[in-house]
ZAMARGU-4260 file (C-alpha; in steps of 0.2 Angstrom, whole numbers, plus 5000, padded with zeros to 4 digits):
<rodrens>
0) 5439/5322/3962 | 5427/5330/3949 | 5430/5343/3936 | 5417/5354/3949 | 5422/5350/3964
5) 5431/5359/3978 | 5449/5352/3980 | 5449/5344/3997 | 5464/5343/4011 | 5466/5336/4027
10) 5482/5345/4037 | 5488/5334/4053 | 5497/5346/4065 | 5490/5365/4071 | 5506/5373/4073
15) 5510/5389/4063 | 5515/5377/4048 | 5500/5369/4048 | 5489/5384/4050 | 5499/5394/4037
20) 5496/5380/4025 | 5479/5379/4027 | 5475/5398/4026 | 5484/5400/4011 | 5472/5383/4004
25) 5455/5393/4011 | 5460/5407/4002 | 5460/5396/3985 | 5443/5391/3988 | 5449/5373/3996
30) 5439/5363/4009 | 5452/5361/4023 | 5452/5352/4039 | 5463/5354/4052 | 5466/5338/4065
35) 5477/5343/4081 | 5481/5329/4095 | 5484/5345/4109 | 5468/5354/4118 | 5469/5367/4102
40) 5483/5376/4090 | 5500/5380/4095 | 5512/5368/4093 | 5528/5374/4099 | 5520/5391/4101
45) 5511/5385/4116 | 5508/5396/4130 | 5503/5389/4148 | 5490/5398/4159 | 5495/5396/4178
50) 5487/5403/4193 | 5499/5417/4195 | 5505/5421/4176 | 5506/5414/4157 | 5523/5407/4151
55) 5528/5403/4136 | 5534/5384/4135 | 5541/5383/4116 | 5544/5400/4104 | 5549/5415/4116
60) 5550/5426/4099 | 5552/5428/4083 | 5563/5437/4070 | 5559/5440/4051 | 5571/5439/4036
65) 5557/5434/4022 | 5550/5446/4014 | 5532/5436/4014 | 5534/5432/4030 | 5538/5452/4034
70) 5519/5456/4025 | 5512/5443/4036 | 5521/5450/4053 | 5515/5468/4048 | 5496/5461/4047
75) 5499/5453/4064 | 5505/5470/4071 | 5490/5480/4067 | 5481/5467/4072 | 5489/5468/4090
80) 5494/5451/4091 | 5513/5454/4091 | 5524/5467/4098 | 5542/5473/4097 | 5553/5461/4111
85) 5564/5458/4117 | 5576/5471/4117 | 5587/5470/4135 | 5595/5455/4127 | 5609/5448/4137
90) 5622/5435/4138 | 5630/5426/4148 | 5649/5421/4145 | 5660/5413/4160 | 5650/5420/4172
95) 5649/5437/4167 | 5633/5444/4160 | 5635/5456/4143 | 5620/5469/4135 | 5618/5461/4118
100) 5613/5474/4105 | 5614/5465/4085 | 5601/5477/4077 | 5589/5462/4072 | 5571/5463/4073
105) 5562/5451/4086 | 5544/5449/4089 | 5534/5440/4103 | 5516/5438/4104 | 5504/5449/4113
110) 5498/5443/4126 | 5507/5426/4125 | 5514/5417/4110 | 5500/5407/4107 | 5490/5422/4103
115) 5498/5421/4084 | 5490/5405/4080 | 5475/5405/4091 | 5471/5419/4076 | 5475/5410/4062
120) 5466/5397/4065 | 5449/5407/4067 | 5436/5403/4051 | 5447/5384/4048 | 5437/5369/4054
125) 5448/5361/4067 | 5447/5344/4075 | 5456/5345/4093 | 5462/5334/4104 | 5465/5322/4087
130) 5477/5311/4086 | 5478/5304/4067 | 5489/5287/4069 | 5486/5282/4051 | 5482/5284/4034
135) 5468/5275/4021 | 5470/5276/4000 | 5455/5271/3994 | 5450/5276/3974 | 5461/5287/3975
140) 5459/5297/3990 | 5464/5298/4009 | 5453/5294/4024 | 5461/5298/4040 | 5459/5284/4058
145) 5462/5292/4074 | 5466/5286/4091 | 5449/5282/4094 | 5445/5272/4079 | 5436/5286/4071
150) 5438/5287/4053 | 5439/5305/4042 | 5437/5309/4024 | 5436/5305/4012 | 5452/5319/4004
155) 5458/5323/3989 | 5476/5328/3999 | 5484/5324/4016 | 5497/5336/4021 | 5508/5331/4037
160) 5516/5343/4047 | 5522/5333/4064 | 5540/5330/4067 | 5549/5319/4055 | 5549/5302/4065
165) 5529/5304/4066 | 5527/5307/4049 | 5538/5294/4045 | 5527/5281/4054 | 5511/5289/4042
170) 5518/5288/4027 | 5530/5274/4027 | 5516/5261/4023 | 5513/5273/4007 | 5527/5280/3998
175) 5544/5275/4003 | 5551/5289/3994 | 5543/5303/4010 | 5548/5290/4024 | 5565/5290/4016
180) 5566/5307/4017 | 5561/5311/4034 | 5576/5299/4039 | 5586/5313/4033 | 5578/5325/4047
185) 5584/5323/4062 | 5573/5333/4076 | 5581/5337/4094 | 5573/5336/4109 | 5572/5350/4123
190) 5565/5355/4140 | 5558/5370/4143 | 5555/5374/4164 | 5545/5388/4170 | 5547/5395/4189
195) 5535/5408/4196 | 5540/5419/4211 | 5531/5427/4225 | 5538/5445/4221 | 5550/5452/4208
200) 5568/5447/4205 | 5580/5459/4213 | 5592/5469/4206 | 5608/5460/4199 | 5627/5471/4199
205) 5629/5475/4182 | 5615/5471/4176 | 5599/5483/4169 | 5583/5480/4183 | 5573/5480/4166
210) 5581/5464/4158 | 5570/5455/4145 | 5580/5438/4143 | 5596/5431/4142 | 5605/5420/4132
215) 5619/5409/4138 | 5635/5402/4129 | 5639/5387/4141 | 5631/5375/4154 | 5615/5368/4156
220) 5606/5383/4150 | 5603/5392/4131 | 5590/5404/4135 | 5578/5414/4149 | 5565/5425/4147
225) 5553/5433/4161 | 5538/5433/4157 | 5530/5448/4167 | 5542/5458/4152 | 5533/5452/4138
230) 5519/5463/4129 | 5502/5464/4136 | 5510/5454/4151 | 5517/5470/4163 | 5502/5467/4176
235) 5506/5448/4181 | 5517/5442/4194 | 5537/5439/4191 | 5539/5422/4180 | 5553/5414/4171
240) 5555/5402/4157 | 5571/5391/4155 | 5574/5383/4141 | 5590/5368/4139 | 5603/5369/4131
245) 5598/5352/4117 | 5615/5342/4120 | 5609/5344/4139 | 5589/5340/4137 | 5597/5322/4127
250) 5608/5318/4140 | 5593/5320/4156 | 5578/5316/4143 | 5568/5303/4151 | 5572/5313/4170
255) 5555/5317/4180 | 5550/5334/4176 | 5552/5341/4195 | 5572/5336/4191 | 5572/5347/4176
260) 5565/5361/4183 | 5576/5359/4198 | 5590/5358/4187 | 5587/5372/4177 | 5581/5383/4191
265) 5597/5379/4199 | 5608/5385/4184 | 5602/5400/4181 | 5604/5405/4202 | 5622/5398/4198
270) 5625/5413/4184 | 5618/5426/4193 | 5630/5439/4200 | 5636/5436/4219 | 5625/5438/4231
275) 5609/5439/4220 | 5597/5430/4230 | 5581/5422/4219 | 5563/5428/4229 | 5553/5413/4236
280) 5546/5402/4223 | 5527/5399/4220 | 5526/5389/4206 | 5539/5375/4197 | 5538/5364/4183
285) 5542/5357/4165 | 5538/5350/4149 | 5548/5342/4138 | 5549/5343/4120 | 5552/5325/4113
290) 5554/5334/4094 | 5561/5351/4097 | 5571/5356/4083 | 5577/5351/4068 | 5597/5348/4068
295) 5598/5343/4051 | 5586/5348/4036 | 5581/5339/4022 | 5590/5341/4006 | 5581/5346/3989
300) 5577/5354/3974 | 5575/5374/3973 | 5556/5372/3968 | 5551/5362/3985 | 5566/5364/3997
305) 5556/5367/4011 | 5543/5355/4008 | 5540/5338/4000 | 5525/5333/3988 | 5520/5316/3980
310) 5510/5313/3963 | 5497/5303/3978 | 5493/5319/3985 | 5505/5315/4001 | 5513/5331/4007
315) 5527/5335/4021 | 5530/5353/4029 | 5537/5362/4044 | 5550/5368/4052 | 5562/5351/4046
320) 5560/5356/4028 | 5568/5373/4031 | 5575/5377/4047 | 5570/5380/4065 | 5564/5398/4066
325) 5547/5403/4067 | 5547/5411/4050 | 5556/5395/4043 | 5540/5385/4050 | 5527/5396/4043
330) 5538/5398/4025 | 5537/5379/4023 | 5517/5380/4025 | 5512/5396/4014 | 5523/5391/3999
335) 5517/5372/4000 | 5498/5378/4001 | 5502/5387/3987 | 5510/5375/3976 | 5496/5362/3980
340) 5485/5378/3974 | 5496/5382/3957 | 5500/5362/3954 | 5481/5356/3959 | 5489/5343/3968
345) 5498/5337/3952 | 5516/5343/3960 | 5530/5332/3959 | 5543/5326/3972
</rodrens>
């Protein structure tokens, strides 16, 4: 790279790591291109569109700790994208469901989740339906190959956002150092089901009408919101998303995904009060998340903890590096974006 020249960065992955990376790069005057293998950004803030309503199929919500990631979330409010939700929060324990009421703020986006980095991706140059399946250093830069044989670059930095055994497989062939690393971050999978129903769910003994989403402490099950009680989503029809318990999405991974949702659809009947009876179902299905979250994080020094950086201009962020909160994915991303800013790409391990 030349004294005059813009520092240059490809980001593989359009989640809110990847995104909040690359922001935080085009602020610094870099040239920045994002490469996605899914239809556009989201990662595991993906929403689906069905005939009768949105669900969300990964994040449900978000809460905030940072104080960084606070400024960020109070931008996002003004800008309309996020609202306040939920709060009817409930549990289930032994069959008996409980309000839940711990005081901490939660956020989901407004109208879906995917609304979040389907706006922070605006102004970045963004290759969809990419997939990069490896890496070329040549003179000292990076060149990118995709599935289709197409080659990108050249780039002064690569930074890799996708799960750990992903990364592992691009960076292996170049610096032993990252791919040992990533062994250390052990990324759980989970399915998440969705059921869409032809009116609303009746009322349940004991329970508000006005539920938002339950969480549950045992059995199949860890978590359900509707859909329909989400911001900017009060006008669509009745909809539920499910999402496993992670012990319980290893045990039935490679199951169809008509099972899963069966399955799933079946606990949640199961934890209902007596006599609740579920309205007729409309719409059914599931995706599965092969790398869900991150069950044990990656050791490190205070000045990269989140994120890992070689001399070669190889870098590794997301939600591995911290932890697997929304906020955990987007912190890893903003403060590596700006250490490659402060460091020029010079940063050490």
């Amino acid at each position: 790279m030349s004294p005059t020249a813009r520092p240059s960065a490809a980001i593989i992955g359009a989640g809110i790591a990847g995104l909040a990376c690359a922001r935080a790069l085009q602020a610094a005057g870099w040239q920045v291109t994002l490469f996605e293998k899914a239809r556009g950004p989201g990662g595991r803030m993906t929403s689906r569109s069905l005939a009768a309503a949105t669900v969300d199929i990964g994040a449900q919500f978000f809460s905030v700790r940072d104080e960084a990631f606070r400024r960020e979330t109070e931008l996002w409010l003004k800008a309309g994208l996020v609202a306040p939700w939920p709060w009817q929060l409930w549990r289930v324990t032994k069959g008996q469901w409980h309000y839940r009421h711990d005081g901490r703020e939660r956020y989901a986006g407004k109208p879906r989740m995917s609304a979040v980095t389907r706006h922070l991706s605006r102004g970045l140059a963004l290759e969809a339906n990419c997939r990069i399946v490896s890496l070329v250093r040549d003179r000292g830069s990076w060149s990118l190959q995709d599935q289709a044989r197409q080659h990108h670059g050249p780039y002064d930095h690569v930074v890799i956002t996708a799960p750990s055994p992903q990364a592992q497989e691009l960076v292996a062939p170049h610096d032993t150092v990252l791919a040992e690393a990533c062994e250390g971050v052990i990324q759980r999978p989970c399915w998440a089901a969705w059921a869409c129903f032809e009116r609303p769910l009746p009322t349940s003994a004991g329970v508000a009408h006005d539920w938002q989403a339950v969480m549950f402490s045992e059995g199949p099950l860890r978590f359900v919101a509707r859909n329909d009680h989400k911001p900017g989503r009060e006008q669509q029809g009745e909809s539920l998303t499910l999402l496993a318990r992670l012990e319980w999405s290893e045990a039935h991974l490679e199951v169809h995904e008509t099972s899963a949702a069966d399955k799933l659809l079946g606990a949640f009947r199961a934890a209902l009060p007596d006599d609740t009876m579920l309205p007729a179902i409309t719409a059914i299905g599931a995706h599965r998340w092969r790398y869900a979250q991150p069950d044990v994080f990656a050791s490190g020094e205070a000045v990269n903890r989140d994120y890992r950086l070689s001399p070669t201009g190889l870098a590794l962020c997301g939600d591995g590096w911290r932890g697997p909160r929304v906020e955990d994915a987007w912190l890893s991303g903003h403060h590596l974006g700006h250490a490659l800013v402060a460091n020029d790409g010079h940063a050490t391990r």
